[in-house]
N, C-alpha and C positions, 0 to 999 in steps of 0.2 A: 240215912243220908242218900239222896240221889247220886247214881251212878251219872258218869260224866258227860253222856252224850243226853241226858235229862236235862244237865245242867247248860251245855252249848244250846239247847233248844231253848230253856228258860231264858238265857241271856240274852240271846236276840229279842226277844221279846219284850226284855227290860228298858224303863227310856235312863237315859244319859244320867243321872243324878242316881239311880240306882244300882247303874250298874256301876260308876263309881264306889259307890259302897261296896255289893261283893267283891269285886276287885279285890278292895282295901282288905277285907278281911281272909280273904283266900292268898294274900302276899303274908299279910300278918300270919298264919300259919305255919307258913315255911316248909313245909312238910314234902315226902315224896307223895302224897294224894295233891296236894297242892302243885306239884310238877305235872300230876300227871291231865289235871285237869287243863293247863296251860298246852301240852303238846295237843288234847283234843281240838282246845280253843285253833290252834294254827290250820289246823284244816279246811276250817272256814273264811274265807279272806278278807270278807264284812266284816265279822265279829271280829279275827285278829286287829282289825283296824281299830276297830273300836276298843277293844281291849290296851291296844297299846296307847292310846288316849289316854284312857283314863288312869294308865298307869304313869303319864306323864303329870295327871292332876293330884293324883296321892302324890306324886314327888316334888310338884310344886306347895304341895300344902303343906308336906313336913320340913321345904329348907327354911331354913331360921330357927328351927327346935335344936332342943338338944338330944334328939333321936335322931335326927337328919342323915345322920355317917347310916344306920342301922337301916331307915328305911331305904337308901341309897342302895344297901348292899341288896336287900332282898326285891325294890322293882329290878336292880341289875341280872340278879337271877330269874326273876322272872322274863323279865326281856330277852335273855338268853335263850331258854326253854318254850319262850314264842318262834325266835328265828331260828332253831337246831331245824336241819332236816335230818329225815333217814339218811341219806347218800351221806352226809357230813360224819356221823359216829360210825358209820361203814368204814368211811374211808380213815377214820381214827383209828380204828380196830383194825387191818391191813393195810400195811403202807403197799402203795403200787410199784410194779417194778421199775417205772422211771425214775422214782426216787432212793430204789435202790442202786440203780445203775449211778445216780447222779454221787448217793455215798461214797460208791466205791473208786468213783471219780475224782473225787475232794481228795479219799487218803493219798490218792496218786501225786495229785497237782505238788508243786516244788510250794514252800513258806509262805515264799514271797508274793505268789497267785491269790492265796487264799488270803494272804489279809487285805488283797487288794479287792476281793468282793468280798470282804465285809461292809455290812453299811456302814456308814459315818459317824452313827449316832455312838456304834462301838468302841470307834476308835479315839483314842488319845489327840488335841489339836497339836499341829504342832507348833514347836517353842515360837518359829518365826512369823505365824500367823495371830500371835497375841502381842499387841501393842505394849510397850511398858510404859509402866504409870510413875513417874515424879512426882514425888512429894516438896512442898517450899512450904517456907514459913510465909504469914500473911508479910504485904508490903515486897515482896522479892519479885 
């Protein structure tokens, strides 16, 4: 098996319709050799482009199947493992100190602060901002 940086140099070199194909079969994979070819792919800004094409055509191909959910999951993972950068699992791996200052902030803040900067999406609507619905029988 060609090691990855064989394989970024192949790719570029492949036209449209091909590289469609290995795409397709290096998602179908799924594998950590399969990740690791994807973060070599990002390095190159052509080819990622191109890569992420064609991972939009495998995804187009397969919705309507009934694999669609599965191929979904694996260009999603792939599309991932195109956009990670280093600084990103860095900054995974140590949180910075302004986000620990900001924790230690939070435990401080009174209830009533903190549910007011939750977003919205979290929160409960309230009762008076849901219209009620009447039911009638037909003719009334």
């Amino acid at each position: 098996m060609p090691t990855t940086p064989d394989i970024v140099d192949q790719w570029l070199a492949l036209p449209r319709e091909a590289l469609v194909d290995q795409v397709r079969q290096i998602v179908k994979r799924n594998d950590a050799h399969s990740l690791r070819i994807f973060a070599a792919v990002r390095r190159d800004a052509v080819l990622s482009a191109r890569v992420r094409g064609a991972l939009s055509v495998v995804l187009a191909e397969a919705r309507g199947t009934r694999d669609e959910v599965m191929w979904a999951m694996w260009v999603g993972k792939a599309r991932r493992a195109l956009d990670a950068t280093d600084a990103h699992r860095d900054e995974a791996a140590a949180p910075s100190a302004s986000s620990a200052v900001a924790e230690s902030a939070e435990e401080e803040a009174p209830r009533e602060l903190r549910l007011q900067r939750e977003p919205r999406s979290q929160q409960a609507p309230a009762a008076s901002s849901v219209p009620p619905v009447i039911f009638r029988a037909p003719g009334q």
